[in-house]
Structure formats: structure tokens, C-alpha cells
Steps between C-alpha positions, in 0.01 A plus 500: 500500500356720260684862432297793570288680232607822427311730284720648157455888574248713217712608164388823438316583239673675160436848486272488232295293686496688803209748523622838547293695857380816333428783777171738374547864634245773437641836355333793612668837647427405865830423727377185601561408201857552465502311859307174264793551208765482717390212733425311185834586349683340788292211486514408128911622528521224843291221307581492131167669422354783297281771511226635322309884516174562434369890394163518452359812363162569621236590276460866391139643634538773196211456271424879383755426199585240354843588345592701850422125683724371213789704554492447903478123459804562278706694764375257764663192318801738402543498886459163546777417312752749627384407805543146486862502282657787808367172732665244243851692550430511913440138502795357235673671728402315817478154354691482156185400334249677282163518621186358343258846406160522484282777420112457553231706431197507795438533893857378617343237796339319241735542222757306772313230584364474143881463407590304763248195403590537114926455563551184660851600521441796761604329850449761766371810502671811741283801623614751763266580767424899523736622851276537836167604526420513068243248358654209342460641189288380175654186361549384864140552607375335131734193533404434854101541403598220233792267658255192357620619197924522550665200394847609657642661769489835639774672611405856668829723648430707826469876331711609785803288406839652417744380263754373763168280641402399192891357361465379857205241448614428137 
């Protein structure tokens, strides 16, 4: 009589070895995008992950002068920054972890999918849909014109969501 085969269970893998899910949101002033932040805080909080913010600042159409186009660019990556270390604070304080902070320079649709196929460490990327009856909105319109070109997933959040719905699903 032969004894039956079990199987040893899986060791986990050391940390170090372990690839860490990094969640992509895109900062802009819209609310739909505090809906992304906070449904990708919950997520990397609930799953040991991390999350990263992209600002891009779109190009500046002022040509006449030169030094006027200078100082605007300056202001606009001035912005960027505060902008992106008053999200740092929001999101330490949702997950306990720094976030990863990029600032690009272009039209944001393709600046995301640009960055998305250069950092293989980007996992998923969160967009919030625009509430009832708006369009879906640029980067949501570009990425589904190119979804040959995504090589992870997309996760969009109903625009019409509240908080309490959102911690819900998380």
C-alpha cells in the first residue's frame, strides 16, 4: 500500500524578492481624480503595494517671447511639484509609504502610456471615470484608441463613487 502524495505547500518568497504592485494615478485638478488616489490608496494599503503620481505639464503654446515662455514653463513645474509633494503627504498618510513622483513634460495621454511601457515596475494603472453624462475624458479616450499598446491592467473608478463605496470595494 503506497501512502498518499501530498504536495509540500509554496515558501514564500523573501521580500526582496517579491515584486512590489505599483498603482499609476494621474494628477490633474479634476475630482475624479481624488476618487483614482483614494481607491488606489486602499488597494496598495490592503495588498502590500505602492503608488506612484504622474503630473504632466502640458506644453506652453506661448511663442511671442521667449523669456515670458521661459518663466511660465518655470511656474508650471513650480506647480508640479507643490502639487505633487501636498499629494505625497495625502497619500503617506493613507498607506505609510512614500510615493514614487514623476513629473513629465508633453500631452499627458501619451506621456502615460509613454511611461507606462518604459517602468516595468508600474503594475496597474487607476483612472476615474468623469460622473454621468461627461465624456470619458482625454487619457481614457487615448488609452482605449491604443489598448494594443497597454501592457497592464486598467483600473477605471465610477466618477460617481463616494468614499464610503469606494473603502467599500477596497
Amino acid at each position: 500500500m503506497t501512502e498518499p502524495v501530498t504536495e509540500s505547500p509554496a515558501r514564500p518568497e523573501p521580500a526582496e524578492e517579491r515584486q512590489e504592485r505599483v498603482f499609476l494615478v494621474v494628477v490633474d485638478e479634476s475630482e475624479e481624480m481624488r476618487h483614482a488616489l483614494r481607491f488606489a490608496c486602499r488597494r496598495a494599503r490592503h495588498t502590500g503595494g505602492r503608488i506612484a503620481l504622474l503630473y504632466v505639464i502640458e506644453p506652453v503654446e506661448f511663442q511671442h517671447w521667449l523669456g515670458v515662455g521661459r518663466v511660465m514653463e518655470e511656474d508650471a513645474r513650480l506647480e508640479a511639484e507643490r502639487r505633487l509633494q501636498s499629494l505625497a503627504a495625502d497619500v503617506f498618510a493613507q498607506t505609510g509609504t512614500l510615493p514614487i513622483l514623476y513629473i513629465r513634460e508633453g500631452h499627458r495621454p501619451e506621456e502615460v502610456l509613454r511611461l507606462i511601457n518604459e517602468d516595468p515596475s508600474i503594475s496597474l494603472l487607476v483612472l476615474a471615470t468623469a460622473p454621468e453624462g461627461s465624456t470619458p475624458g482625454p487619457i481614457v479616450s487615448h488609452l482605449m484608441k491604443n489598448l494594443r499598446s497597454l501592457k497592464i491592467p486598467v483600473t477605471l473608478v465610477p466618477g460617481h463613487m463616494s468614499d464610503e463605496q469606494i473603502d467599500a470595494v477596497t
